[in-house]
VOGU-3710 file (C-alpha; in Angstrom, 3 decimals, decimal comma):
1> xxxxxxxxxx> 0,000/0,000/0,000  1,497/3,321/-0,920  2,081/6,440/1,086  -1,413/8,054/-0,423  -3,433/5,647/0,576  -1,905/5,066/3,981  -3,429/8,550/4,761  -6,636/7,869/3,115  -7,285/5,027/5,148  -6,146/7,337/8,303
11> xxxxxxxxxx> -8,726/9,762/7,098  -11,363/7,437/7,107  -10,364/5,834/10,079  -10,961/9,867/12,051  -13,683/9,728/10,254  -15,233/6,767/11,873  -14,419/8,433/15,258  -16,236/11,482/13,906  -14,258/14,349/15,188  -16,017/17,732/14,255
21> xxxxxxxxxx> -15,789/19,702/11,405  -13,541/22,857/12,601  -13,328/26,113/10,575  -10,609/27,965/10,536  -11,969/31,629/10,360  -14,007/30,763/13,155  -15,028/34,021/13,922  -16,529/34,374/10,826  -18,814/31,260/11,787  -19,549/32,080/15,531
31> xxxxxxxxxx> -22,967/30,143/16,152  -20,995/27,407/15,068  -18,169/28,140/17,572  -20,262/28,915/20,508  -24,558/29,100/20,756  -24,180/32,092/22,787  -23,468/34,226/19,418  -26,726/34,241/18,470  -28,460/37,660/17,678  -24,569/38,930/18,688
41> xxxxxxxxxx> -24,875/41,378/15,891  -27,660/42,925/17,174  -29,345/43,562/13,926  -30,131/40,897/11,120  -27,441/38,715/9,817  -26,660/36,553/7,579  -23,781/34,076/6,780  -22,524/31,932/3,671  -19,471/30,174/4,129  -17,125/27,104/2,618
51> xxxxxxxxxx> -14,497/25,273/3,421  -12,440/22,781/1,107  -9,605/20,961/2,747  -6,849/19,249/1,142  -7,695/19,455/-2,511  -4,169/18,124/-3,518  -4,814/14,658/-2,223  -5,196/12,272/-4,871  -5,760/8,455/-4,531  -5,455/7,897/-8,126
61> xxxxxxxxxx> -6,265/9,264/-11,582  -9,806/7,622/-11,592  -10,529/9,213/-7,743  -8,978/12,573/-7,921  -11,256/13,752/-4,531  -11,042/10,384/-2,525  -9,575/12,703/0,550  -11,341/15,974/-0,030  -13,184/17,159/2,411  -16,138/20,169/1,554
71> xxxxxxxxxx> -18,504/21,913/4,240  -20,563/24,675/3,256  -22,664/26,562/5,903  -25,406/29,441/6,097  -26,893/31,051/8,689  -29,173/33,759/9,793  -29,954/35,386/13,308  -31,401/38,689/14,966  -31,437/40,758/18,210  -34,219/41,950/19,584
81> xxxxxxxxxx> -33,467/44,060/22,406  -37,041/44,573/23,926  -36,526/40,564/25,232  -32,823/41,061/25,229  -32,873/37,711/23,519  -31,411/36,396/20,470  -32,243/33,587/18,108  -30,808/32,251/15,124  -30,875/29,100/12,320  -28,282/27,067/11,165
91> xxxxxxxxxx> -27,808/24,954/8,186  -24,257/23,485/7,207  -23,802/20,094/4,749  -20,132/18,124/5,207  -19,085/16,259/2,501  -16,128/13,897/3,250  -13,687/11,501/1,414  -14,988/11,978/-1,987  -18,861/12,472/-0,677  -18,229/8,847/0,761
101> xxxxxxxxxx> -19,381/10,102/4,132  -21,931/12,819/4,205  -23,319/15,028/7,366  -26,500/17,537/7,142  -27,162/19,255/10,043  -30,379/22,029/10,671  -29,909/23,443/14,270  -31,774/26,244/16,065  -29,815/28,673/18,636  -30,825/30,786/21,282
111> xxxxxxxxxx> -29,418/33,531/23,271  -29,819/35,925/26,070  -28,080/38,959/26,744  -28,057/39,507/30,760  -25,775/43,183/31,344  -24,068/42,168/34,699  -22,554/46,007/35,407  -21,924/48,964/33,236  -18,993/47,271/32,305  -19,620/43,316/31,772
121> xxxxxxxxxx> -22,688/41,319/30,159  -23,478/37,362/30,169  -24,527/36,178/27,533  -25,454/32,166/27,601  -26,991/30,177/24,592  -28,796/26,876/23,631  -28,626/24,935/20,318  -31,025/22,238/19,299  -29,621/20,269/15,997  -31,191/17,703/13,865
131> xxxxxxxxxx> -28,380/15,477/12,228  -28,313/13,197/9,232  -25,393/11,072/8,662  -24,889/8,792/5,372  -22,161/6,629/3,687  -22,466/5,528/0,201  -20,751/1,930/-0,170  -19,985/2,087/-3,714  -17,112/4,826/-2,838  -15,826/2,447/-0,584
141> xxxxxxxxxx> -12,398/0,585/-2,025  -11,632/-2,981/-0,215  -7,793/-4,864/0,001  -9,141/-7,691/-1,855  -9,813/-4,952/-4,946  -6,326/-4,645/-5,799  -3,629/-6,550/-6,978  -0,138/-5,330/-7,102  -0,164/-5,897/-11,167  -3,181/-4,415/-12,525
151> xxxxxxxxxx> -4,340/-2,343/-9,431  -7,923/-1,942/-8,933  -10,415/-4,205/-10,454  -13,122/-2,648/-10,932  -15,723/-4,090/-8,584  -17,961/-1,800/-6,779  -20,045/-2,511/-3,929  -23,598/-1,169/-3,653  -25,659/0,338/-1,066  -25,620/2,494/1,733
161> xxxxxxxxxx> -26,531/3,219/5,397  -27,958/6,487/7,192  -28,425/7,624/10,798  -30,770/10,576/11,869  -30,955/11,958/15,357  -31,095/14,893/17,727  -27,923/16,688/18,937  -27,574/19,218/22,151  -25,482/22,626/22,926  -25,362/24,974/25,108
171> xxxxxxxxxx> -22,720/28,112/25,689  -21,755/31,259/27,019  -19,714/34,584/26,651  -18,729/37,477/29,069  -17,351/40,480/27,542  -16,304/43,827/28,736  -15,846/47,503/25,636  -12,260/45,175/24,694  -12,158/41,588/26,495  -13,881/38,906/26,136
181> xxxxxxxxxx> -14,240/34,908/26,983  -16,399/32,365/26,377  -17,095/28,315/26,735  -19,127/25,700/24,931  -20,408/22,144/25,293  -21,147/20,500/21,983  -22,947/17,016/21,954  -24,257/17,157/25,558  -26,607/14,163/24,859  -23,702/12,338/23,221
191> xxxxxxxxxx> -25,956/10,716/20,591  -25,648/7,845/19,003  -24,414/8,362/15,165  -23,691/5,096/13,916  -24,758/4,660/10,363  -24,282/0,768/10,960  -26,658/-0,230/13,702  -23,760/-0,436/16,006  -23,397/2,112/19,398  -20,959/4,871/18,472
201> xxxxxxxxxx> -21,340/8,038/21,030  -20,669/10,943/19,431  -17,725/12,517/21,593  -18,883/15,721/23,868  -16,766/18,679/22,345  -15,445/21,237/24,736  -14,271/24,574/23,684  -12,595/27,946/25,470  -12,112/31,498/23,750  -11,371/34,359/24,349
211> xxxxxxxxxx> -9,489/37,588/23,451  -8,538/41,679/23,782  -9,257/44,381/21,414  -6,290/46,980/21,663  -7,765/50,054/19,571  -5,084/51,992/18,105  -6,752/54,862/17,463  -8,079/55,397/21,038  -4,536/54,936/22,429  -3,722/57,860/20,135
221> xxxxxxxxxx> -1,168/55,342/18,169  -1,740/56,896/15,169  -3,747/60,231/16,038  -3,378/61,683/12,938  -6,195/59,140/11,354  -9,821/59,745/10,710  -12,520/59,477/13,961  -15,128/57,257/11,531  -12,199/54,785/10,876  -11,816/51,234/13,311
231> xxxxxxxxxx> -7,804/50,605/14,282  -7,663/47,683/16,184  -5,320/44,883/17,338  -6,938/41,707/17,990  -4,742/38,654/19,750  -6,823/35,739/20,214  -6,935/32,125/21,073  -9,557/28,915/20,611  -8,826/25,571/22,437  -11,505/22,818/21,775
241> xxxxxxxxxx> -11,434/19,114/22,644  -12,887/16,257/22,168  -12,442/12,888/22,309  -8,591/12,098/22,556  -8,276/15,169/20,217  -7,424/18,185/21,200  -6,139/21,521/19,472  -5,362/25,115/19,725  -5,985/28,465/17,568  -3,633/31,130/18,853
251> xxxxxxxxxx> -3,322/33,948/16,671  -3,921/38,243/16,139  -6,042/40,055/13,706  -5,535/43,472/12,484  -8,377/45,961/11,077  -7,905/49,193/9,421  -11,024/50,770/8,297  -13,103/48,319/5,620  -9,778/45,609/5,837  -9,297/43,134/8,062
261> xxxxxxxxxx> -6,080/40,291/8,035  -5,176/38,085/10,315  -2,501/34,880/11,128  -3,005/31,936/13,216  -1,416/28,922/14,150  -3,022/25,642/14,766  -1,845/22,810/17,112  -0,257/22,005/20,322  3,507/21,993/19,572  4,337/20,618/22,750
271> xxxxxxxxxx> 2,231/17,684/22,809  2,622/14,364/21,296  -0,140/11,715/20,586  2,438/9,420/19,985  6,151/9,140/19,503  7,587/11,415/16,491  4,358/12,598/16,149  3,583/16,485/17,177  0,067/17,768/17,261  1,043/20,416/14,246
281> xxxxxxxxxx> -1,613/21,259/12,010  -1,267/24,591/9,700  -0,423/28,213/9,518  -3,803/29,933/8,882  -3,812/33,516/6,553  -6,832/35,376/6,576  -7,583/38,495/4,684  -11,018/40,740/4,565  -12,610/43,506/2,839  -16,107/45,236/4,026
291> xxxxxxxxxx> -18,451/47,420/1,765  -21,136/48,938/3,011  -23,415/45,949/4,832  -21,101/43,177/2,920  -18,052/41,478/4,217  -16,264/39,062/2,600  -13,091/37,398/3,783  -10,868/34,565/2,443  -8,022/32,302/4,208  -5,711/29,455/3,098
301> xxxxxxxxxx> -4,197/27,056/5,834  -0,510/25,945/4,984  0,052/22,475/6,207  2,511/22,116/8,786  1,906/18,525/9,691  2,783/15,237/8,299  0,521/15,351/5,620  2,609/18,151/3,544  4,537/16,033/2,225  2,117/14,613/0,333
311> xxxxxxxxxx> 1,016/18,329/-1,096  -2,439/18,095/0,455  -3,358/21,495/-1,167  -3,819/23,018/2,395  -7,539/24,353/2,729  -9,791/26,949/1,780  -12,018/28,922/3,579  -14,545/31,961/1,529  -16,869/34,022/3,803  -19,937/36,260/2,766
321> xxxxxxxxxx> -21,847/38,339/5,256  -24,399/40,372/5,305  -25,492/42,578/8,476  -28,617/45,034/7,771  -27,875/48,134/10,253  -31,050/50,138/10,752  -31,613/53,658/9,097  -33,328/54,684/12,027  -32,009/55,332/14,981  -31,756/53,504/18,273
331> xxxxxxxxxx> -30,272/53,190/21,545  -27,242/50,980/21,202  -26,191/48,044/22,519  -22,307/47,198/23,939  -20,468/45,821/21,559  -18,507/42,256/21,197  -14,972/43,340/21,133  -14,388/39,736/19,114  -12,695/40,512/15,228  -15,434/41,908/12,956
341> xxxx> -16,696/44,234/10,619  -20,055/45,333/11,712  -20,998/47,397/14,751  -23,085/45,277/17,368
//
């Protein structure tokens, strides 16, 4: 067996243990990061976003996207400050090794904004998801398919095998005008996803983040620029876990006006799963560009791990956003200090 398809049958063996999808601009995805994020806009929103990982994987010339793996995502939410409550819905579809193993997932959040001091609000969340899980057998390539002469024979298998069931999340954030932290439980039922008939728990996923805003501007930095104009430093972090995975965004982002860019690194450098093998992931690039009520940002991951030496293609990421801010006017509310475009 060659190199390639030692790491597609290590893909589909993570697979099996079902480790969520993670984006990589997660902030431009936050009801997906953390419940509590609902409605954080505090106007109407709405979010279209992609992800392709490791395009450059190829198992052959006949299955060019045997290791690709494609999530798309969109979701709209609103604020409405009389009940200090948010709400939102979320639709994303995964698409993994070649479409062998496919996800769909609707889920409704809720939020509620609770303003502690003049300073600090709470603000926890709920998430109610409805899954569907699928594998389609005739993707599926078996030992006894191959010879070391001719390679792969041809035969196909047939078939298929789906699970449906209900998933549970809650969440919350605390934020102050430039810090904030928050923490989420993903998969608190731990339901069963097995597509077999089999018991296979779906791991509960545990996640911390936080950050500070350092404006520029209002630490007269760089005086001499325009009042209407955002200058802001942004360092952040994301640490999730789950299962015997764990990993850890630590990175800044930078705004100056209508652009935003940021850099990231993924992993736990220090950490081994097992020997001569470092929990490295990527090197994340993110760039942005707002007009008007649009935002639209773009980042590539570099692979860092292993797996570049196999020129995975690293991974795409495309963002759209929309965010309608009212004409008229209105008292309003504190602000996230977490990296954005749009006033909260």
């Amino acid at each position: 067996m060659n190199l390639v398809w030692k790491i597609i049958l290590l893909i589909i063996t993570c697979t099996v243990w079902s480790q969520d999808i993670q984006f990589s601009q997660f902030y431009a995805v936050p009801m997906y990061q953390n419940p509590a994020f609902a409605g954080s806009a505090h106007a109407p929103r709405m979010m279209l976003h992609n992800r392709l990982q490791w395009p450059g994987i190829r198992s052959s010339a006949t299955a060019p996207s045997l290791s690709r793996y494609t999530t798309s995502l969109v979701s709209v939410d609103h604020f409405w400050a009389k009940y200090r409550s948010g709400a939102g819905l979320m639709v994303f579809k995964d698409w993994q090794a070649g479409s062998m193993l496919a996800s769909t997932e609707v889920a409704a959040l809720y939020s509620y904004e609770i303003p502690v001091s003049k300073s600090l609000t709470i603000r926890p969340g709920l998430q109610a998801s409805y899954v569907s899980r699928s594998v389609d057998y005739s993707k599926l390539r078996f030992p006894e398919n191959f010879d070391d002469r001719n390679g792969f024979d041809g035969t196909v298998a047939s078939g298929g095998a789906q699970r449906r069931f209900f998933d549970f999340s809650t969440g919350a954030v605390a934020y102050t005008n430039n810090l904030w932290g928050g923490i989420s439980l993903h998969h608190v039922n731990q339901p069963n996803q097995s597509v077999t008939g089999g018991e296979e728990r779906l791991p509960m996923k545990f996640a911390v983040t936080g950050g500070y805003k350092i404006y520029l501007k209002k630490k007269n930095y760089l005086p001499h620029l325009e009042d209407s104009k955002e200058i802001s430093l942004t360092p952040t972090f994301h640490y999730k876990s789950q299962g015997k995975a764990d990993q850890t965004d630590i990175g800044v982002y930078l705004i100056y006006d209508q652009l935003m860019a940021g850099m990231w690194y993924r992993g736990i450098p220090f950490k081994k799963y097992i020997s001569n093998l470092q929990n490295n992931e990527s090197l994340v690039l993110m760039a942005g560009w707002k007009y008007n009520n649009w935002s639209a940002g773009y980042s590539y991951d570099f692979t860092v791990s292993t797996l570049a030496t196999v020129r995975t293609g690293g991974s795409h990421e495309l963002n759209l956003t929309y965010v309608h801010h009212q004409s008229k006017k209105y008292k309003p509310m504190k602000r996230l200090p977490c990296p954005s475009f749009y006033k909260h």
